[in-house]
C-alpha positions in Angstrom: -12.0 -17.2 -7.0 -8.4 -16.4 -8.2 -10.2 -15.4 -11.7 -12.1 -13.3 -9.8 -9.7 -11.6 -8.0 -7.3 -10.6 -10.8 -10.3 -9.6 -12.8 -10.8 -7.3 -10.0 -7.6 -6.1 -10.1 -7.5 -5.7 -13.9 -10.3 -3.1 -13.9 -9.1 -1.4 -10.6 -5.7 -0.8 -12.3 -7.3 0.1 -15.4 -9.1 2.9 -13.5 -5.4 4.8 -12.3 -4.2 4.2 -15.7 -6.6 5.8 -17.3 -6.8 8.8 -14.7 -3.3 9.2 -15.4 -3.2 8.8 -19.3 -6.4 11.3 -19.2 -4.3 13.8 -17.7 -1.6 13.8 -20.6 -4.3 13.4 -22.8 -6.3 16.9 -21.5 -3.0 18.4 -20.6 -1.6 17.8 -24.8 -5.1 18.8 -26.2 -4.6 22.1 -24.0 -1.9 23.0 -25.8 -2.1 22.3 -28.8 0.1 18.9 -28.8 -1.5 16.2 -31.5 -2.3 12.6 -29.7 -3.0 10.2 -31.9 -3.8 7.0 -29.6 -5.3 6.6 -26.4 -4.8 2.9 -25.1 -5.6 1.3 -21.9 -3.2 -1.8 -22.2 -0.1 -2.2 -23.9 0.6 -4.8 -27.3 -1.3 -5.1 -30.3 -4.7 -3.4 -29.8 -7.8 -5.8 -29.4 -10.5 -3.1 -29.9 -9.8 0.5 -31.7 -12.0 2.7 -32.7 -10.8 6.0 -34.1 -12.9 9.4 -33.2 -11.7 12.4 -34.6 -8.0 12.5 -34.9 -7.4 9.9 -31.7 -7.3 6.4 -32.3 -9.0 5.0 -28.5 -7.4 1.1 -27.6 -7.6 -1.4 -25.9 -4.2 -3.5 -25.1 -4.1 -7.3 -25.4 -2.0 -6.8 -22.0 -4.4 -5.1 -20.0 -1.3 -3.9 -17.7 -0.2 -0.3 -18.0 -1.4 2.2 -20.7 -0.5 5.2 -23.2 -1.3 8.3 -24.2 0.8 8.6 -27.7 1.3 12.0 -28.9 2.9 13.0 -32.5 6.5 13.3 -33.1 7.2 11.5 -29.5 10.2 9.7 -31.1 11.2 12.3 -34.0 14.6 13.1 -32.4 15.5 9.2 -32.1 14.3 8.9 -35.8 16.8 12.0 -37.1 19.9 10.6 -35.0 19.2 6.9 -37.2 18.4 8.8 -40.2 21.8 10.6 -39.9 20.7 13.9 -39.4 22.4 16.2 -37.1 19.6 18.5 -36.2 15.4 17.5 -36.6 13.0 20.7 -36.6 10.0 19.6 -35.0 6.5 20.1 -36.8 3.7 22.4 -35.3 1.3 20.1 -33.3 4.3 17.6 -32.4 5.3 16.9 -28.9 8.7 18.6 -29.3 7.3 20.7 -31.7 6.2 22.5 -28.4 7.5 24.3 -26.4 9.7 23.5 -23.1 7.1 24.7 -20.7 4.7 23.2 -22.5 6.1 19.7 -22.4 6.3 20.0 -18.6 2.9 20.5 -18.2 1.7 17.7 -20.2 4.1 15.3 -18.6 3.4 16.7 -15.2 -0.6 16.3 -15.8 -0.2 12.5 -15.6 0.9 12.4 -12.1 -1.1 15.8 -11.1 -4.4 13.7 -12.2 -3.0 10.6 -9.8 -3.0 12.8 -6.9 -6.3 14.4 -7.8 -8.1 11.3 -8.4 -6.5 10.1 -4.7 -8.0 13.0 -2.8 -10.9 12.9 -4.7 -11.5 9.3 -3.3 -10.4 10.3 0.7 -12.6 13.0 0.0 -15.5 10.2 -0.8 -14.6 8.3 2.3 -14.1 10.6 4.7 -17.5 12.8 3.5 -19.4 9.9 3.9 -17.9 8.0 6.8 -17.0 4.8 7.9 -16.3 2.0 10.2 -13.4 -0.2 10.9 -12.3 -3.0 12.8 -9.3 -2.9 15.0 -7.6 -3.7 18.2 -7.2 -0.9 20.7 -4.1 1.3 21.6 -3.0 -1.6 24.6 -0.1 -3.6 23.7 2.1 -7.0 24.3 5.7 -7.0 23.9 6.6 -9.5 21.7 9.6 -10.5 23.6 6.7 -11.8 26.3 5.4 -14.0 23.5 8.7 -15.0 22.1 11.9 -14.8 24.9 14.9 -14.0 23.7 13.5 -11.1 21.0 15.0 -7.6 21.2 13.1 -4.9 20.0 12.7 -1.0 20.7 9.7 -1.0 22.9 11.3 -3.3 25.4 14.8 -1.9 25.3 12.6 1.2 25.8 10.9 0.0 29.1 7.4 -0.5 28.2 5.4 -3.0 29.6 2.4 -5.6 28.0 -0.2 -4.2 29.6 0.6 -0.4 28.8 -2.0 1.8 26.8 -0.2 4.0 24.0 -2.0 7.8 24.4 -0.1 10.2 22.3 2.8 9.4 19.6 4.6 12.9 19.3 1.9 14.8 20.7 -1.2 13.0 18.3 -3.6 11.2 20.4 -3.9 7.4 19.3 -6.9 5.3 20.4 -6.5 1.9 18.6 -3.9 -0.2 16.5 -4.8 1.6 13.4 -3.8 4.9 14.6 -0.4 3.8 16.3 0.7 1.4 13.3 -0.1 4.2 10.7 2.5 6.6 12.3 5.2 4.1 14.0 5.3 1.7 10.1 6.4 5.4 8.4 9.0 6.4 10.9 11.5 3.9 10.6 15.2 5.1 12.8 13.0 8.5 13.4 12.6 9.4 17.5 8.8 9.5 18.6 8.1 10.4 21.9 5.2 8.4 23.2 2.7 8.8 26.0 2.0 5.7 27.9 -0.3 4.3 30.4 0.3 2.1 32.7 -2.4 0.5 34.4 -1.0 -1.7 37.2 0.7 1.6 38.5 -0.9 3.7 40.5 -0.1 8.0 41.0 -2.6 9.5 43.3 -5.1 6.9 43.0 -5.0 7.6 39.0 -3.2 5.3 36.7 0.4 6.1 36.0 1.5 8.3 32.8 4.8 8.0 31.4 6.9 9.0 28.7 9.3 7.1 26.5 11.7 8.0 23.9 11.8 5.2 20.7 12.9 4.8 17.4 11.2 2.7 15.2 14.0 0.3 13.7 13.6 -0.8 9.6 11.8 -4.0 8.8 14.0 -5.3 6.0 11.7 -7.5 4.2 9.1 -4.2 4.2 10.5 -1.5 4.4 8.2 -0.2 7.4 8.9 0.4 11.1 8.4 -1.4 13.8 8.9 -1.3 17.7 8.2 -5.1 18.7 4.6 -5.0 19.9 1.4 -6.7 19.5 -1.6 -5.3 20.0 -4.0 -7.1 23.1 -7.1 -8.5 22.0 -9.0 -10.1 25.1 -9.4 -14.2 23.8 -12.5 -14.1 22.8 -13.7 -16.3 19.2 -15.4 -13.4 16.9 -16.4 -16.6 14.5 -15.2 -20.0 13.9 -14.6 -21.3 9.7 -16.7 -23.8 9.0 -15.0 -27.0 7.9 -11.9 -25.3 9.9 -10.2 -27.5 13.0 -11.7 -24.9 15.2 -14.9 -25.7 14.2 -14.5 -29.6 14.3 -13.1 -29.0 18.0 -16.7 -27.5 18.7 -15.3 -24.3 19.9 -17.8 -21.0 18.5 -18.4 -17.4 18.5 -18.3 -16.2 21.9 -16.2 -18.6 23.4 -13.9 -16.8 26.1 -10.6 -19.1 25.5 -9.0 -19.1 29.4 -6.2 -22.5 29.7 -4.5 -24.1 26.7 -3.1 -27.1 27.4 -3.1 -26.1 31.5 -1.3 -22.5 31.1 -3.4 -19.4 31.7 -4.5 -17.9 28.1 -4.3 -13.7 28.8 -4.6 -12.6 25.1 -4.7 -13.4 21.8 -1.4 -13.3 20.8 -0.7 -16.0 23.2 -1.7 -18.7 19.8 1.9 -17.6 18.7 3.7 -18.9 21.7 1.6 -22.0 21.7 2.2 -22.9 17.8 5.3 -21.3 17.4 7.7 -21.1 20.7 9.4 -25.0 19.7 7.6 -27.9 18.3 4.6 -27.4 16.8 1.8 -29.8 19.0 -0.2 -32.6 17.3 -3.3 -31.4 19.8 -4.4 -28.4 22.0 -5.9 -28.9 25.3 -8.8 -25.8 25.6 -10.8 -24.6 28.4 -13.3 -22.0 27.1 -16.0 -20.0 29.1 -19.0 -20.0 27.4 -22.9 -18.9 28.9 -21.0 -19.2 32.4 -19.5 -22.5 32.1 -16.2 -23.8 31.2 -16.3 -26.5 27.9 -13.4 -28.3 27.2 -12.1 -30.0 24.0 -9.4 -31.0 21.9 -8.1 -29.0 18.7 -6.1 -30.9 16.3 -3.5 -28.5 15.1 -2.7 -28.6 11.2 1.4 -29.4 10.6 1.2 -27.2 7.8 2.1 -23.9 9.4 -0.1 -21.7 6.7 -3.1 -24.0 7.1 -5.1 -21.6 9.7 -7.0 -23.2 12.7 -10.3 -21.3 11.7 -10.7 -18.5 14.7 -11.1 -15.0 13.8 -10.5 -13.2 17.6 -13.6 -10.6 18.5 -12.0 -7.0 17.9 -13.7 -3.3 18.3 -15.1 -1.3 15.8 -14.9 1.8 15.4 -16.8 4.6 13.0 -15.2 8.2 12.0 -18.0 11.1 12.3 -19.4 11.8 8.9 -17.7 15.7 7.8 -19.2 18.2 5.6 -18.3 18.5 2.1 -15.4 21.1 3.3 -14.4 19.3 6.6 -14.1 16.4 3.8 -12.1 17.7 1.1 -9.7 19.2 3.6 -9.3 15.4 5.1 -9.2 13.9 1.7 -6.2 16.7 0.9 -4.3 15.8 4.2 -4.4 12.1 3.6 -3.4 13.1 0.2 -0.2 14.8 1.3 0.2 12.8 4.2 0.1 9.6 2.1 2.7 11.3 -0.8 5.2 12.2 2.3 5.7 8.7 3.1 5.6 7.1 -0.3 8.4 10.0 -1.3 10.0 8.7 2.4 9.6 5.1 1.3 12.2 5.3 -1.9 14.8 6.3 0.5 14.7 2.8 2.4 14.8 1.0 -0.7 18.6 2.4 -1.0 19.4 1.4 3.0 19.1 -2.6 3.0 15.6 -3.6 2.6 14.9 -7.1 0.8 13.8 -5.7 -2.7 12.3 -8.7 -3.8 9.6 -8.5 -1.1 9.4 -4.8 -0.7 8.9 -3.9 -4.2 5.9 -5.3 -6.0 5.6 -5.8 -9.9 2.6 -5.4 -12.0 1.6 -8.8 -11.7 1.7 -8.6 -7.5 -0.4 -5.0 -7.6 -2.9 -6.5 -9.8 -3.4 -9.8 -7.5 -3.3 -7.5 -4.7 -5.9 -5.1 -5.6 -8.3 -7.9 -6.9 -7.7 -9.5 -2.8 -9.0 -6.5 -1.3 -11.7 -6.1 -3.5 -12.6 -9.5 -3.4 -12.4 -9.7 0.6 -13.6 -6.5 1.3 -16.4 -6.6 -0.9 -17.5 -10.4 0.9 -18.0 -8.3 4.5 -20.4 -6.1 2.7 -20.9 -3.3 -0.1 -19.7 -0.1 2.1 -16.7 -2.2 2.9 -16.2 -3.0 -0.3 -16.0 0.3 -1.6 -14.3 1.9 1.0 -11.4 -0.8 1.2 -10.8 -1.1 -2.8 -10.8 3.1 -3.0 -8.2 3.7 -0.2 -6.2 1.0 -1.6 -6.6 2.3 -5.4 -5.8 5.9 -4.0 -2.4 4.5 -2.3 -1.4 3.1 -5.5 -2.5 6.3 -7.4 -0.5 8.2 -5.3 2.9 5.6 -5.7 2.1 5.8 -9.0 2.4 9.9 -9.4 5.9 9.2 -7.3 7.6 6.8 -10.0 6.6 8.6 -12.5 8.1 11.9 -11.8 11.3 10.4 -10.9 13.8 11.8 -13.4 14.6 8.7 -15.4 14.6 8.0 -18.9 11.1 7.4 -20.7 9.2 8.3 -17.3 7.6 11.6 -16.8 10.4 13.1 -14.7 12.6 12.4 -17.3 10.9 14.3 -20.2 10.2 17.3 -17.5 14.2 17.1 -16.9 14.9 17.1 -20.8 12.7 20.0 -20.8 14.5 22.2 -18.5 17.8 20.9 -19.7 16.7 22.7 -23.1 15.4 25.6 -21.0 18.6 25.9 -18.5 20.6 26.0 -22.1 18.2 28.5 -24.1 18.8 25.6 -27.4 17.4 22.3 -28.3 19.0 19.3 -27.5 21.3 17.2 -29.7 19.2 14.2 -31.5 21.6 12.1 -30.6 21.5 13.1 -26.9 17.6 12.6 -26.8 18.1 9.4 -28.5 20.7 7.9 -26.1 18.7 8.8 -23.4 15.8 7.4 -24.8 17.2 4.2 -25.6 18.8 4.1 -22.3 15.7 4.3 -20.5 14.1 1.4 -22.2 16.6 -0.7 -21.2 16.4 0.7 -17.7 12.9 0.3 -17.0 12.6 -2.8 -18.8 15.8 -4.2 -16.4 13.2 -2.6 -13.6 10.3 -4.6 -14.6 11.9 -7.6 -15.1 13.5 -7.3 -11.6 10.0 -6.7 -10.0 8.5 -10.0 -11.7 11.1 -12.0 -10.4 10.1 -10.5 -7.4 6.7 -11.4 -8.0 7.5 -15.0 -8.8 9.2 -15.9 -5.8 6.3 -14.1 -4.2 3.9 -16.4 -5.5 5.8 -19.5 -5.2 5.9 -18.8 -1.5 2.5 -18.4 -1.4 
């Protein structure tokens, strides 16, 4: 299954590779810029096959990719050769001119974004369901005593139904997580309901004033809430301890060992509020009756008990090829806003190591939500691997127009550097800031797979 899943991975970040390397690709042949290799995968080429001018690759590290153009390195080759000043050949890359440059390297990232709506265009046009919980929540400071967190300091209650979140109506988890994990230390007003309080016969509405604090080891927001799901099995793993206790789908979960079982997230007080128990003691209503047993709970904490808790599903209307492409462009945006957003927390304490992912993490991660997604069915399958391959399209655009060394942002800054100073550059300018961008992003990627490795040693 692992095989599996990083194949999976493999071709889904093969497919934002290429979209971007296209895009340089189109953007040089535009204007008159001479490529001479087209690889998907870095390292000594496996297959090549030349067509025309362009030599097409495949890289024995199927990681990454490059569109090579002519004369990419000609300034770093004067400065070693000595020379002082290099005057680029017609149909070189700095051959061309400054404007030009900036819209090749700019097409890389553009195509990132386009291939990202394109996709929310897909989903949205066609439609689709999803499983969730829905917009009523449990402090976690109810589940675990002692926690401090926003909501509570806040004064809302477990029980409460979250409405609106700065004026947007929120029906379910997936609608309040989306907007409170992106506004870390930002104020959100909510509207709440609260159900046990009664104003004119109606249930009460009131407002609260919270600020998501920063999850260190995520980089995301968070207000210290759980979402309620009533305890009720949705399915029981076979093999699982759940399933060897006899418990099964349907089962309403009401008293473990003797205490009163409201929700879901009650498991987490019961495994994890002091020692973890050998057994659990279960009363479950099932067909009108109450069953007992006995679950034997695994020491190993990441060793699941095998119950997957009944949520709702929900399914978005299905909008018309306009209605769709103006969703797919909003998600677009929205989604580039908080990537853009994200790079400032990396700078304000966040755990790097978990918050940044490396090539190798992205790849296993992809291949996971393929593999998963596409075990629920096909339309899941599809819709979870495209979102997911979109969000990384879009993070993808964002790195690369950051204005280092060797990334797009850096050539479009050499570029109006020259523009700003109405002269080419100094070889030996170009070539220090070449080399010093190798060594940058290399100290980058070597940073992120250590990140990785601990990753996967904790796994």
């Amino acid at each position: 299954m692992l095989a599996v899943k990083i194949l999976l991975g493999l071709v889904g970040l093969g497919v934002v590779v290429f979209v971007h390397e296209l895009g340089h690709f189109i953007a040089a042949r535009l204007v008159g810029i001479d490529v001479e290799a087209f690889s998907i995968g870095w390292g000594k080429p496996m297959l090549a096959k030349k067509i025309g001018t362009v030599e097409y690759r495949l890289g024995v590290f199927p990681i990454g990719g490059y569109c090579k153009m002519r004369g990419e390195n000609e300034f770093s080759a004067a400065w070693e050769s000595g020379r002082n000043k290099t005057k680029p050949d017609t149909g070189s890359f700095f051959g061309a001119p400054p404007a030009a440059r900036i819209l090749v390297a700019f097409a890389g990232p553009l195509f990132n974004l386009l291939f990202a709506m394109l996709v929310f265009t897909v989903i949205w046009g066609i439609g689709f369901e999803y499983t969730t919980m829905g917009n009523r929540i449990v402090l976690v400071s109810d589940v675990f005593p002692g926690e401090s967190y926003p909501a509570a300091r806040a004064g809302l209650k477990t029980g409460d139904r979250i409405l609106e979140i700065d004026g947007k109506p929120v029906e379910n988890y997936r609608d309040i997580q989306g907007i409170i994990a992106v506004n870390a230390e930002k104020k959100l007003d909510f509207k709440v309901q609260r159900e046990n309080a009664q104003e004119n016969g109606q249930p009460q509405i009131l407002n609260f004033e919270i600020s998501p604090e920063l999850e260190k080891s995520s980089g995301a927001g968070r207000i210290g809430v759980y979402f309620w799901a009533d305890p009720v099995i949705g399915s029981v793993t076979p093999g699982s301890p759940a399933a060897a206790a006899g418990l099964e789908s349907g089962d309403r979960i009401v008293r473990v060992n003797g205490e009163p079982f409201l929700y879901s997230v009650d498991m987490f007080k019961v495994l994890d509020g002091g020692t973890r128990p050998q057994t659990l003691s279960i009363e479950a209503e099932r067909d009108g009756k109450t069953v007992g047993t006995e679950l034997a709970v695994p020491q190993d904490a990441d060793t699941p008990l095998g119950i997957t808790w009944q949520a709702a599903t929900y399914r978005t209307p299905r909008y018309s090829l306009f209605g769709a492409i103006g969703r797919g462009f909003g998600e677009m945006r929205e989604t580039l806003a908080v990537s853009i957003r994200s790079l400032a927390l990396l700078f304000r304490g966040v755990d790097l190591t978990k918050a940044v992912s490396g090539p190798v993490r992205v790849t296993y991660m992809t291949g996971e939500v393929a593999a998963d997604s596409f075990s629920q069915s096909t339309g899941t399958g599809l819709r979870s691997t495209g979102n997911f391959l979109a969000l990384i399209s879009i993070a993808l655009a964002v790195m690369n127009l950051l204005p280092l060394p060797v990334l797009d942002g850096g050539l479009i800054l050499l570029s109006l550097i020259e523009i700003a100073r109405r002269r080419p550059l100094h070889p030996r300018f170009i070539s220090a800031y070449q080399t010093a961008g190798i060594a940058l992003i290399g100290a980058i990627m070597l940073f992120a797979l250590f990140g990785d490795i601990l990753f996967f040693m904790k796994g």
